[in-house]
PQR file with spaces between the fields and no chain letter, atoms N, CA, C, O and H, PARSE charges and radii, in Angstrom:
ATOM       1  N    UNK     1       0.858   -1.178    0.000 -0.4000 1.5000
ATOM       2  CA   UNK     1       0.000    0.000    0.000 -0.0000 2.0000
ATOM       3  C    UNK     1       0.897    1.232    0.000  0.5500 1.7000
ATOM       4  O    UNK     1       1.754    1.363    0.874 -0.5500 1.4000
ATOM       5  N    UNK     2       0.742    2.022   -0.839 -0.4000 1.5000
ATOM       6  CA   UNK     2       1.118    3.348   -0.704 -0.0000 2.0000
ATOM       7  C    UNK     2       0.699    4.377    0.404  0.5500 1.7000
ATOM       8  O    UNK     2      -0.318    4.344    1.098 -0.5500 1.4000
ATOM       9  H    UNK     2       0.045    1.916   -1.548  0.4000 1.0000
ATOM      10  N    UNK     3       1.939    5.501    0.413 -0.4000 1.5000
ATOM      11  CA   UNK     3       1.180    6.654    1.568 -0.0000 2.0000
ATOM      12  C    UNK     3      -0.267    7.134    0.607  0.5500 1.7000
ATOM      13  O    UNK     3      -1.418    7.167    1.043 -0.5500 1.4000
ATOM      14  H    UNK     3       2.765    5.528   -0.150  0.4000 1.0000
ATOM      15  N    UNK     4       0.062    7.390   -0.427 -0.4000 1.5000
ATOM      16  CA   UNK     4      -1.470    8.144   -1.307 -0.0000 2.0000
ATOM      17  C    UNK     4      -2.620    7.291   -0.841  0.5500 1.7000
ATOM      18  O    UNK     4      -3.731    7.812   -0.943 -0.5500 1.4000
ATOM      19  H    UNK     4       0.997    7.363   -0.780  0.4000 1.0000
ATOM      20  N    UNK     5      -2.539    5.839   -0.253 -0.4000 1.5000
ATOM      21  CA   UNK     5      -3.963    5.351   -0.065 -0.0000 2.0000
ATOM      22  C    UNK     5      -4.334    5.524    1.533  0.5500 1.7000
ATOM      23  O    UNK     5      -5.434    5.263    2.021 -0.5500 1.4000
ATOM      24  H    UNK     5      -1.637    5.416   -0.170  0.4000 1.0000
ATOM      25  N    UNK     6      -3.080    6.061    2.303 -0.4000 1.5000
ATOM      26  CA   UNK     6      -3.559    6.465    3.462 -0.0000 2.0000
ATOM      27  C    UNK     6      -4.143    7.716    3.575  0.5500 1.7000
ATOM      28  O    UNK     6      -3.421    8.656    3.242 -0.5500 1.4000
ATOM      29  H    UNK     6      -2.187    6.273    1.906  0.4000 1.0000
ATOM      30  N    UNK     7      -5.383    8.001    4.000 -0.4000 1.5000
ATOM      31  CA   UNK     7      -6.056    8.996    4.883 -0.0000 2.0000
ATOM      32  C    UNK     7      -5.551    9.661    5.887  0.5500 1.7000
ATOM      33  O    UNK     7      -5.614    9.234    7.040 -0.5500 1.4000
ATOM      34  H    UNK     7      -5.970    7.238    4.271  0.4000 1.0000
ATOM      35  N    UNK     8      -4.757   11.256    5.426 -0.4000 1.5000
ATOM      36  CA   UNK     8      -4.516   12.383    6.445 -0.0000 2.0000
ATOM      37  C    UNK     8      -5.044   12.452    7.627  0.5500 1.7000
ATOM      38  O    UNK     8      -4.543   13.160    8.500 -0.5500 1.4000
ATOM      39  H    UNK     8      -4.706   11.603    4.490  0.4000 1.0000
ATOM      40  N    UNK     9      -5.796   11.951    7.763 -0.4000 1.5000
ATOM      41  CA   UNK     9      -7.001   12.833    9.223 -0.0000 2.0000
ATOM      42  C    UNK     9      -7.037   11.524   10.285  0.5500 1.7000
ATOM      43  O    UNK     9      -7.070   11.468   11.514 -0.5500 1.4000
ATOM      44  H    UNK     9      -6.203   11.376    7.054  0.4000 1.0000
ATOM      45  N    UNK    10      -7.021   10.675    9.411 -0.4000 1.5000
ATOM      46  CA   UNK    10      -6.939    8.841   10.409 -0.0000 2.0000
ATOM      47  C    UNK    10      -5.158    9.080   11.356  0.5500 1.7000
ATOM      48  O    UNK    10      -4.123    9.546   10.880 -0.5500 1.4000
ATOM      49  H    UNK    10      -6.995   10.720    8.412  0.4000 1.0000
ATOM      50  N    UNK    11      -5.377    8.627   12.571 -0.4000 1.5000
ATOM      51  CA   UNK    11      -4.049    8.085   13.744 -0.0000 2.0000
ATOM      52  C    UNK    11      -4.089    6.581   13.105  0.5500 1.7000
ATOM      53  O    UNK    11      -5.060    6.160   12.476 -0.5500 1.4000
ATOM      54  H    UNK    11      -6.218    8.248   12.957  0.4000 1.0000
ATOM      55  N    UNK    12      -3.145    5.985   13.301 -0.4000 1.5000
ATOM      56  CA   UNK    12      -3.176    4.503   13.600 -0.0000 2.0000
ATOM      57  C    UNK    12      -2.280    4.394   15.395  0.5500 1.7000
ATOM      58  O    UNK    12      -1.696    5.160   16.161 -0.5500 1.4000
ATOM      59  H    UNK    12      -2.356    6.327   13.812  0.4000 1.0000
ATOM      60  N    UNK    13      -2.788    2.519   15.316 -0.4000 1.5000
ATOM      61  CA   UNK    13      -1.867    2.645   16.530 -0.0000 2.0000
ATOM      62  C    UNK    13      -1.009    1.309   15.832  0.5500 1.7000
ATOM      63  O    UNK    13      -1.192    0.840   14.708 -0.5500 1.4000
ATOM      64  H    UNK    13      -3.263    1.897   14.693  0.4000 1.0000
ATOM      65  N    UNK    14      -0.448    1.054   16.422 -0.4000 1.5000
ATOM      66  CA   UNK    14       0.533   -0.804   15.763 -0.0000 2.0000
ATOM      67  C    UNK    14      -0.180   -1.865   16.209  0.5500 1.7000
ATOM      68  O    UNK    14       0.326   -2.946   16.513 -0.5500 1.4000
ATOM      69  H    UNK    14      -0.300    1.435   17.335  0.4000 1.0000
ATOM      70  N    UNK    15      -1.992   -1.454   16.292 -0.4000 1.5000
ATOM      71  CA   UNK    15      -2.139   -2.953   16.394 -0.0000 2.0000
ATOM      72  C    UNK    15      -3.215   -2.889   15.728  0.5500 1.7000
ATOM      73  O    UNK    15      -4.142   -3.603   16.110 -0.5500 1.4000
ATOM      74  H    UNK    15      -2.403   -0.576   16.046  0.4000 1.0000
ATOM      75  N    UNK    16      -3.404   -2.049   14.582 -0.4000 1.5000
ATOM      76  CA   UNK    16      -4.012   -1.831   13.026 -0.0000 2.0000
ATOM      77  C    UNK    16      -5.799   -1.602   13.376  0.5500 1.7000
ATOM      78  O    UNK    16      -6.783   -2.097   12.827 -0.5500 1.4000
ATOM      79  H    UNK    16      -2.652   -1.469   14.272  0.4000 1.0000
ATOM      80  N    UNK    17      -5.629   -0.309   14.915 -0.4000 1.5000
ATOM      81  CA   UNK    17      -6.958    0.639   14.775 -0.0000 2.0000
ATOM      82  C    UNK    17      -6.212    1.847   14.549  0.5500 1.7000
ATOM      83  O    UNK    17      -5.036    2.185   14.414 -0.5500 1.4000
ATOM      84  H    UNK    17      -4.829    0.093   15.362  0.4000 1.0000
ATOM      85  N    UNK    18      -7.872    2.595   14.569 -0.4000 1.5000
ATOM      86  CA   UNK    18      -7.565    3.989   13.729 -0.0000 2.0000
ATOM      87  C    UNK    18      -8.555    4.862   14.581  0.5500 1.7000
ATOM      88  O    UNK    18      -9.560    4.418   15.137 -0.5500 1.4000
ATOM      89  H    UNK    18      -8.827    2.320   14.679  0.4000 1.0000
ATOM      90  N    UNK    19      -8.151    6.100   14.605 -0.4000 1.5000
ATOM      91  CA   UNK    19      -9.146    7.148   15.148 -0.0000 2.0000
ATOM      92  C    UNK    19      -9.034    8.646   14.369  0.5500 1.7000
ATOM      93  O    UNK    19      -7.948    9.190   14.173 -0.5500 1.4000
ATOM      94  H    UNK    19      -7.335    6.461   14.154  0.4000 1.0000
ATOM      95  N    UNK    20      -9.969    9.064   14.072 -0.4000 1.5000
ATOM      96  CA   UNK    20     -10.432   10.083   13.752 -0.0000 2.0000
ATOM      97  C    UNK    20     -10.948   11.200   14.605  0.5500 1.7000
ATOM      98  O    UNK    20     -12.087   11.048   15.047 -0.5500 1.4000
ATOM      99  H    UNK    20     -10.852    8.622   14.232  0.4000 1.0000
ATOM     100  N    UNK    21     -10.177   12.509   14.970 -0.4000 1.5000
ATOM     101  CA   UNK    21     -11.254   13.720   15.140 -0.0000 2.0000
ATOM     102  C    UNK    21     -11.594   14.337   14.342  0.5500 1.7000
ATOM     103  O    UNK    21     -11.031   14.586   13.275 -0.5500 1.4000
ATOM     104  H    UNK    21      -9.252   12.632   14.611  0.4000 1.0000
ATOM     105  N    UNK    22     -13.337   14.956   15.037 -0.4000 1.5000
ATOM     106  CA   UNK    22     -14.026   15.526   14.460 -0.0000 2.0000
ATOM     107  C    UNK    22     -14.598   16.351   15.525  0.5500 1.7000
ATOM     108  O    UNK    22     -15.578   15.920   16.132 -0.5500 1.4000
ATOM     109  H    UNK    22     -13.794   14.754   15.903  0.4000 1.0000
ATOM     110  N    UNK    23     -14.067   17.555   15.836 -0.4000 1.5000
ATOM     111  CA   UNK    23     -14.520   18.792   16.806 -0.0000 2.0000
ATOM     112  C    UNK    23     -14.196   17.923   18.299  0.5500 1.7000
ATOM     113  O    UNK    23     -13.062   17.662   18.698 -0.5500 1.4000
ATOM     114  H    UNK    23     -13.271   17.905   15.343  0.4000 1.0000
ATOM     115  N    UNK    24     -15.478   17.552   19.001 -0.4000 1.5000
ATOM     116  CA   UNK    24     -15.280   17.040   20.427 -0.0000 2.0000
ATOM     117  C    UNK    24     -15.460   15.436   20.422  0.5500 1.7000
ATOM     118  O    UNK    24     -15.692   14.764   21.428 -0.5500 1.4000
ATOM     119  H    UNK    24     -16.400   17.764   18.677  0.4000 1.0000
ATOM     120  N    UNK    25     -15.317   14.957   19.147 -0.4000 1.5000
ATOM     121  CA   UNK    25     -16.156   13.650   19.122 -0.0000 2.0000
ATOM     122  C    UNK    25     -14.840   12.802   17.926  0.5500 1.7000
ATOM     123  O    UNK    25     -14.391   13.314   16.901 -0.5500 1.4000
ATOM     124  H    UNK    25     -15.129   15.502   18.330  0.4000 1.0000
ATOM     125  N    UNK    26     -14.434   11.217   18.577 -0.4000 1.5000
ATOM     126  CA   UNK    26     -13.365   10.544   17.759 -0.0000 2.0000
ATOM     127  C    UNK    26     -14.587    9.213   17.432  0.5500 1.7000
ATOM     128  O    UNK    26     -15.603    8.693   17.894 -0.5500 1.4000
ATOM     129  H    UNK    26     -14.799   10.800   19.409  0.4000 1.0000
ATOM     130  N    UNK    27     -13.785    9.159   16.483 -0.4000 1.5000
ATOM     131  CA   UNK    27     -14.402    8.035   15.737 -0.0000 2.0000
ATOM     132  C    UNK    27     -13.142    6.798   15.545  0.5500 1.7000
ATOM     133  O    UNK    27     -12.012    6.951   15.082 -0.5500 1.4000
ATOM     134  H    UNK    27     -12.960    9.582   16.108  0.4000 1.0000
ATOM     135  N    UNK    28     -13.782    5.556   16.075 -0.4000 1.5000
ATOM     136  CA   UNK    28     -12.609    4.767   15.738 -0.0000 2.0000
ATOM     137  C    UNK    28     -13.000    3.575   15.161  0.5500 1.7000
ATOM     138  O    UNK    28     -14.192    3.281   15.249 -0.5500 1.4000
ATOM     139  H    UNK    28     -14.700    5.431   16.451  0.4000 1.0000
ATOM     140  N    UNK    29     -11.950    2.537   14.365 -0.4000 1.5000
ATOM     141  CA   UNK    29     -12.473    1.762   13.616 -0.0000 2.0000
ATOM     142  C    UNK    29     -10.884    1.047   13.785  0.5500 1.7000
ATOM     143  O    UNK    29     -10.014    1.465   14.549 -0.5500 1.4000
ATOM     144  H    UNK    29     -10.981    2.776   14.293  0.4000 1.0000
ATOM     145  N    UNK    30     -10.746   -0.358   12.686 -0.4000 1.5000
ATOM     146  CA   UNK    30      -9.835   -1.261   12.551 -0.0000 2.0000
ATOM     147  C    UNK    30      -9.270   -1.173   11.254  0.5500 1.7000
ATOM     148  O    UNK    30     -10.143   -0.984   10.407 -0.5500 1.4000
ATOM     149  H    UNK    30     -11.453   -0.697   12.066  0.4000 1.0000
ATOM     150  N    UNK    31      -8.124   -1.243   10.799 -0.4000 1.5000
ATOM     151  CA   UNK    31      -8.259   -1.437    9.507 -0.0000 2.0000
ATOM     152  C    UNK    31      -8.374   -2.838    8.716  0.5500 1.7000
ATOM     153  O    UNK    31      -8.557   -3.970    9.164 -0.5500 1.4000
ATOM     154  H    UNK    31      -7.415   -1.396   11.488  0.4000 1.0000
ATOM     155  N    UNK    32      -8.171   -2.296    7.123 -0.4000 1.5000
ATOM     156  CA   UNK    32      -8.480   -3.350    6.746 -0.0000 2.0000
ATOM     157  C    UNK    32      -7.871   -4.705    6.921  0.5500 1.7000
ATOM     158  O    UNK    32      -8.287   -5.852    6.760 -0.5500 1.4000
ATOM     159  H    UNK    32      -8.022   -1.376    6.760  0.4000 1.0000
ATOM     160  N    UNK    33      -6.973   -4.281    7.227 -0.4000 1.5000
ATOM     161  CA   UNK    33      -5.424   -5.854    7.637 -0.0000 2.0000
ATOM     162  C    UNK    33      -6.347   -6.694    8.864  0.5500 1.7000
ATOM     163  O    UNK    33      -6.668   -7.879    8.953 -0.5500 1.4000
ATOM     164  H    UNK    33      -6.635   -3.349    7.357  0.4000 1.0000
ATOM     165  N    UNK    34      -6.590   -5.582    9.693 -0.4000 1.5000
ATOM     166  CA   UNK    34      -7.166   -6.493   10.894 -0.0000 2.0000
ATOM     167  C    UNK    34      -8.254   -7.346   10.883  0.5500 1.7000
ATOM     168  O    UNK    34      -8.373   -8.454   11.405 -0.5500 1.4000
ATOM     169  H    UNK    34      -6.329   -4.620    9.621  0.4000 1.0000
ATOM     170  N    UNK    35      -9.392   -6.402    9.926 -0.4000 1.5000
ATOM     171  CA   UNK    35     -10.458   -7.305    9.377 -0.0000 2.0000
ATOM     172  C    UNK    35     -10.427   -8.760    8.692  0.5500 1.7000
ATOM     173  O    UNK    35     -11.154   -9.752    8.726 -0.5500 1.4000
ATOM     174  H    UNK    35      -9.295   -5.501    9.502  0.4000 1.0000
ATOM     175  N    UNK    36      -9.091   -8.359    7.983 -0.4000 1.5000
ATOM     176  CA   UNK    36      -8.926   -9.687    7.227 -0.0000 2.0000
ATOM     177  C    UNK    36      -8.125  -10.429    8.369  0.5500 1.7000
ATOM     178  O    UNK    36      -8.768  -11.479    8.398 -0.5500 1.4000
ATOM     179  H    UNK    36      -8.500   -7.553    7.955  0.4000 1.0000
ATOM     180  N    UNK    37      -7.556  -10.512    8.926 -0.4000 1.5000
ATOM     181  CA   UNK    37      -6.677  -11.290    9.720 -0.0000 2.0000
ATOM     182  C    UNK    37      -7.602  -11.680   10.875  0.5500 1.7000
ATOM     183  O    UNK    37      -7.254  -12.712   11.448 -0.5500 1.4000
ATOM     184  H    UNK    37      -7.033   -9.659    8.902  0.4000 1.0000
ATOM     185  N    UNK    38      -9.139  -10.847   11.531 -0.4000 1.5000
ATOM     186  CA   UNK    38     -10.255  -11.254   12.370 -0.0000 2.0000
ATOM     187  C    UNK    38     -10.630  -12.495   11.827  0.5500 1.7000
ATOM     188  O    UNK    38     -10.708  -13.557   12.444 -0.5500 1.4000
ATOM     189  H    UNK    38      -9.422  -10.008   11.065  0.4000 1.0000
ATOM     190  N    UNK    39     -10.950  -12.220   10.146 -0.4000 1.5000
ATOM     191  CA   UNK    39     -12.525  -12.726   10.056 -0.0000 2.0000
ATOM     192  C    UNK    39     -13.745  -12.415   10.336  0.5500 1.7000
ATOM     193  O    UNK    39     -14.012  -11.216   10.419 -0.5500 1.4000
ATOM     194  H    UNK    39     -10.886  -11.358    9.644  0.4000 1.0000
ATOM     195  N    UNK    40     -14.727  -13.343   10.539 -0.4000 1.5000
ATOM     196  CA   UNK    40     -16.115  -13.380   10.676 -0.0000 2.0000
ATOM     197  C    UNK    40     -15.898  -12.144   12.206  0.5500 1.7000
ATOM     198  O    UNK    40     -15.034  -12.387   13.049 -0.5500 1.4000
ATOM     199  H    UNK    40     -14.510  -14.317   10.472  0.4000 1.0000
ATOM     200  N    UNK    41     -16.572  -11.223   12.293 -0.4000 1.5000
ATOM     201  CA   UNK    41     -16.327  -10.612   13.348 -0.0000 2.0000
ATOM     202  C    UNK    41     -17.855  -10.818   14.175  0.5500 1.7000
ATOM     203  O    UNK    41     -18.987  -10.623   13.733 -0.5500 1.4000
ATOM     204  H    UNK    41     -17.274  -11.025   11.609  0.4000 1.0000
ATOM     205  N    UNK    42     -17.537  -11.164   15.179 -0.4000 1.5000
ATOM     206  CA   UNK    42     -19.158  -12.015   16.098 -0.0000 2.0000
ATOM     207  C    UNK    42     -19.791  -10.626   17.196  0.5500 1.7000
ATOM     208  O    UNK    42     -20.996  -10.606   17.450 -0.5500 1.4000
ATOM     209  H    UNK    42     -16.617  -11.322   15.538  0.4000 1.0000
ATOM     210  N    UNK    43     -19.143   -9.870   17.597 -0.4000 1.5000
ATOM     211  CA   UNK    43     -19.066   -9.084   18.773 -0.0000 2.0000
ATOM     212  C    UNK    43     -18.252   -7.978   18.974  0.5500 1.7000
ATOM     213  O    UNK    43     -17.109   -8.346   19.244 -0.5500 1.4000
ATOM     214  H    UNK    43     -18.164   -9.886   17.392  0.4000 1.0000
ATOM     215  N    UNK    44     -18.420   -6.346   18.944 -0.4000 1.5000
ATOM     216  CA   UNK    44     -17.970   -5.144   19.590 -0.0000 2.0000
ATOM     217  C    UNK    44     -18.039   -5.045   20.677  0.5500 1.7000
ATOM     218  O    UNK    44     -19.230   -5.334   20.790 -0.5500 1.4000
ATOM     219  H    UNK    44     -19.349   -6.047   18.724  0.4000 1.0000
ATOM     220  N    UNK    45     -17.714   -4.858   21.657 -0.4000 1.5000
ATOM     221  CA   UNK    45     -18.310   -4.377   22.722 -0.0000 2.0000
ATOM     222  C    UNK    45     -17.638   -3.238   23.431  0.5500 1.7000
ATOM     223  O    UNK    45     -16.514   -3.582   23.798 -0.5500 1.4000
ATOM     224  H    UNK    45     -16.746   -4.623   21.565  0.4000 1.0000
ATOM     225  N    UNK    46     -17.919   -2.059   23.737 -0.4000 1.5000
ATOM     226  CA   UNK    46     -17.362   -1.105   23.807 -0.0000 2.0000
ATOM     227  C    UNK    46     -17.762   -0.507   25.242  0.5500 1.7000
ATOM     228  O    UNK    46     -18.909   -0.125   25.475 -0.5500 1.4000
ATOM     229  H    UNK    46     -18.832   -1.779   23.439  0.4000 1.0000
ATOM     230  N    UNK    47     -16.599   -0.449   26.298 -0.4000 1.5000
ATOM     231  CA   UNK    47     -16.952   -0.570   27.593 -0.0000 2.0000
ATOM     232  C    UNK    47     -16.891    0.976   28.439  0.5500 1.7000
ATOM     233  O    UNK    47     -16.632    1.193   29.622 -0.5500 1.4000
ATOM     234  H    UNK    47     -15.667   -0.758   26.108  0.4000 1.0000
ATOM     235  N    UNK    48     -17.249    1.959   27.292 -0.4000 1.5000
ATOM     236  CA   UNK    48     -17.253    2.824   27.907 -0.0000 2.0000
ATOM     237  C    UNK    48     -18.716    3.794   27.783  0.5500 1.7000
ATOM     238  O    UNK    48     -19.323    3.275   26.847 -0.5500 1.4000
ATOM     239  H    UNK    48     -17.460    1.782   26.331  0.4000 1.0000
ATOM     240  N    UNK    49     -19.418    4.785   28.228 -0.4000 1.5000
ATOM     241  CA   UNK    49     -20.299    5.539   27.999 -0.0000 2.0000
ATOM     242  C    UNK    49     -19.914    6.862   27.064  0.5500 1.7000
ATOM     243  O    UNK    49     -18.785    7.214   26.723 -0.5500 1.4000
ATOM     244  H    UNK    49     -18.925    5.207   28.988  0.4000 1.0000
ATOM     245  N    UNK    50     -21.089    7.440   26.777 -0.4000 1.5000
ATOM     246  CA   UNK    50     -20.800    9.366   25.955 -0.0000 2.0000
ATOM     247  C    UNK    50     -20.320   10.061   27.213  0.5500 1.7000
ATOM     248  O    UNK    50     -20.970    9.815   28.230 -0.5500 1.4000
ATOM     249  H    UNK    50     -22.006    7.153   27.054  0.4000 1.0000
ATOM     250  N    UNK    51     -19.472   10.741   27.296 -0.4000 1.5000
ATOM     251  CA   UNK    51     -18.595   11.637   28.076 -0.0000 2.0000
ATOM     252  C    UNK    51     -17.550   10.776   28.708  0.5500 1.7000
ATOM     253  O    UNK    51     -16.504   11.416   28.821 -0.5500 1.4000
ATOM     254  H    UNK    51     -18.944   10.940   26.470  0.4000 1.0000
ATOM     255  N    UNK    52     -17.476    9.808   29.065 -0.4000 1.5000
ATOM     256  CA   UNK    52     -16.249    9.248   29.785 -0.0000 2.0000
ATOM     257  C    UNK    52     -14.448    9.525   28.911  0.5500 1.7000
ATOM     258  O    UNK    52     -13.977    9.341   27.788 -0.5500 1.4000
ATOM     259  H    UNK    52     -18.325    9.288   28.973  0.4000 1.0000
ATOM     260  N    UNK    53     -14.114    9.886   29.827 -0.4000 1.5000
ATOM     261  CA   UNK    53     -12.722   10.061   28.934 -0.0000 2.0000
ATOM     262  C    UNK    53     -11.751    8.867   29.256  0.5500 1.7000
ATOM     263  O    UNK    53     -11.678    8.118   30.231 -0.5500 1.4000
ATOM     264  H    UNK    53     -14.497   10.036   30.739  0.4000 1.0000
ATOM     265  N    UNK    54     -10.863    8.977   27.816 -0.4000 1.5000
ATOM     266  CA   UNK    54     -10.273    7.835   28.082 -0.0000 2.0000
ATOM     267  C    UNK    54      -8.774    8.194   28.272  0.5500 1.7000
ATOM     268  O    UNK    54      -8.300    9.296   28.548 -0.5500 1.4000
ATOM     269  H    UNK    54     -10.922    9.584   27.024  0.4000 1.0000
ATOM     270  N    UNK    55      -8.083    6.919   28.045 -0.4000 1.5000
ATOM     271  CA   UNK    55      -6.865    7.115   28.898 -0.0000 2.0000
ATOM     272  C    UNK    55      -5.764    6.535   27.873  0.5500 1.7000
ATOM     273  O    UNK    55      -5.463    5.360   28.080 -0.5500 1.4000
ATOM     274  H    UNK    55      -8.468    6.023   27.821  0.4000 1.0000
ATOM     275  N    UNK    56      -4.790    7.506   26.252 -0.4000 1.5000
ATOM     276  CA   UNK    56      -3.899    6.846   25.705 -0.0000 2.0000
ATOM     277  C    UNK    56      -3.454    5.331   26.293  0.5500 1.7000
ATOM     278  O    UNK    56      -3.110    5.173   27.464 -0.5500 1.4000
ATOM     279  H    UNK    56      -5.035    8.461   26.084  0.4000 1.0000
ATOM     280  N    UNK    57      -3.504    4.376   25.426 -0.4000 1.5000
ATOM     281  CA   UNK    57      -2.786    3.364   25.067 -0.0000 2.0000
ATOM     282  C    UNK    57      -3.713    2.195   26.149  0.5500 1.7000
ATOM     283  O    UNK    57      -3.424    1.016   26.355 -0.5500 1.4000
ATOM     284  H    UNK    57      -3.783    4.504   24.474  0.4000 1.0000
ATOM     285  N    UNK    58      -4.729    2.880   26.643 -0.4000 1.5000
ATOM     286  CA   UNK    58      -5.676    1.890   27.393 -0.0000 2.0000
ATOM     287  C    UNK    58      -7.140    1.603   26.746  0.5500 1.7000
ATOM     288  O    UNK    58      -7.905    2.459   26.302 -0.5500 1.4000
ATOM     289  H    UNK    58      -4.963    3.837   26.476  0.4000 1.0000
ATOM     290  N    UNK    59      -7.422   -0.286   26.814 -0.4000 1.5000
ATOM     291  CA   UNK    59      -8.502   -0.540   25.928 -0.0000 2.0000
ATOM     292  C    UNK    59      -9.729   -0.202   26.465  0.5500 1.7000
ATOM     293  O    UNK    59      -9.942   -0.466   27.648 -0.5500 1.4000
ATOM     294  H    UNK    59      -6.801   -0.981   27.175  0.4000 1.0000
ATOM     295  N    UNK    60     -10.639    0.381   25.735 -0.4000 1.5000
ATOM     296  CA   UNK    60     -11.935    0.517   26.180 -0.0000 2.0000
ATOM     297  C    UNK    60     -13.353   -0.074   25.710  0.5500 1.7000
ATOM     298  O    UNK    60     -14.462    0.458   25.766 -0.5500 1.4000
ATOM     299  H    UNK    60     -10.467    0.595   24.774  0.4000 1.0000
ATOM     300  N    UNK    61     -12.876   -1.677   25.102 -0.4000 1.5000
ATOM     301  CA   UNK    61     -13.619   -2.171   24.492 -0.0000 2.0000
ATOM     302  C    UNK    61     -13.185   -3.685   23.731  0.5500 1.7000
ATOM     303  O    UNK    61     -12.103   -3.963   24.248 -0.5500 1.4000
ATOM     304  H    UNK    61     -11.976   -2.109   25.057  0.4000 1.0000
ATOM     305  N    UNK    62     -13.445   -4.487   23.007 -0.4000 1.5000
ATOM     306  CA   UNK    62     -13.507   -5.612   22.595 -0.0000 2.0000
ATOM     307  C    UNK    62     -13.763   -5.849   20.972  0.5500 1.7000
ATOM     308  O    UNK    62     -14.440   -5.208   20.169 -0.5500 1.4000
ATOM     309  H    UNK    62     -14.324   -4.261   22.587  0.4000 1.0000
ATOM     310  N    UNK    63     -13.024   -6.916   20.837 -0.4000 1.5000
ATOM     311  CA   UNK    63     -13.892   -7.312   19.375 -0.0000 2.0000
ATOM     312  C    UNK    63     -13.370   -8.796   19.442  0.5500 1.7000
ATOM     313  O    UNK    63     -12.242   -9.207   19.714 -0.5500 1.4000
ATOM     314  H    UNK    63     -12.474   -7.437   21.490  0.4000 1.0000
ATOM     315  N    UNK    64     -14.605   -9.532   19.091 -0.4000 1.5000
ATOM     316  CA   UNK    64     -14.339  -11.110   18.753 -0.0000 2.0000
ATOM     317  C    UNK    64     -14.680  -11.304   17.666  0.5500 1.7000
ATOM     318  O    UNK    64     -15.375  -10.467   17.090 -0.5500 1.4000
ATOM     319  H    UNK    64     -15.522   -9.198   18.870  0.4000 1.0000
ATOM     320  N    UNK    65     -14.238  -12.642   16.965 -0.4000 1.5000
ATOM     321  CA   UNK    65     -14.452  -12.793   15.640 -0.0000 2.0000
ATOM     322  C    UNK    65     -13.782  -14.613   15.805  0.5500 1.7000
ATOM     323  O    UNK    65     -12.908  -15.037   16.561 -0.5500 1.4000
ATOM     324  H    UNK    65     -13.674  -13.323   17.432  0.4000 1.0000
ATOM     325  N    UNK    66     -14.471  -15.218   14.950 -0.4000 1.5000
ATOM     326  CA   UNK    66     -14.624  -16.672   14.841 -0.0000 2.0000
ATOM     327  C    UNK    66     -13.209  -17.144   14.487  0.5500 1.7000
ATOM     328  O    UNK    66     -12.981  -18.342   14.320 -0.5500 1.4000
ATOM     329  H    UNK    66     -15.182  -14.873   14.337  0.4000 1.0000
């Protein structure tokens, strides 16, 4: 993959998620490597509420996959 197919505005971290700001609000997701290397993905679970802040390099959530 080239830098041209990476997205300016996306962080990664080295264990192939991604976050996005947008004003007061991040958006985060996996990329595609991870998807393929998951699979069937069964379960998110995301262990935090709206306003809770979080804490660099600490998980706040889950993903299983078959």
């Amino acid at each position: 993959m080239s830098d041209a197919n990476i997205p300016a505005d996306l962080r990664y971290t080295k264990d192939h998620e991604w976050a996005k700001a947008s004003g007061a609000e991040i958006t985060v997701g996996i990329t595609a490597f991870a998807v393929e290397q998951l699979g069937d993905i069964t379960l998110v679970s995301l262990d935090v509420k709206v306003g809770d802040t979080l804490e660099a390099g600490k998980a706040f959530g889950t993903i299983e996959s078959v």
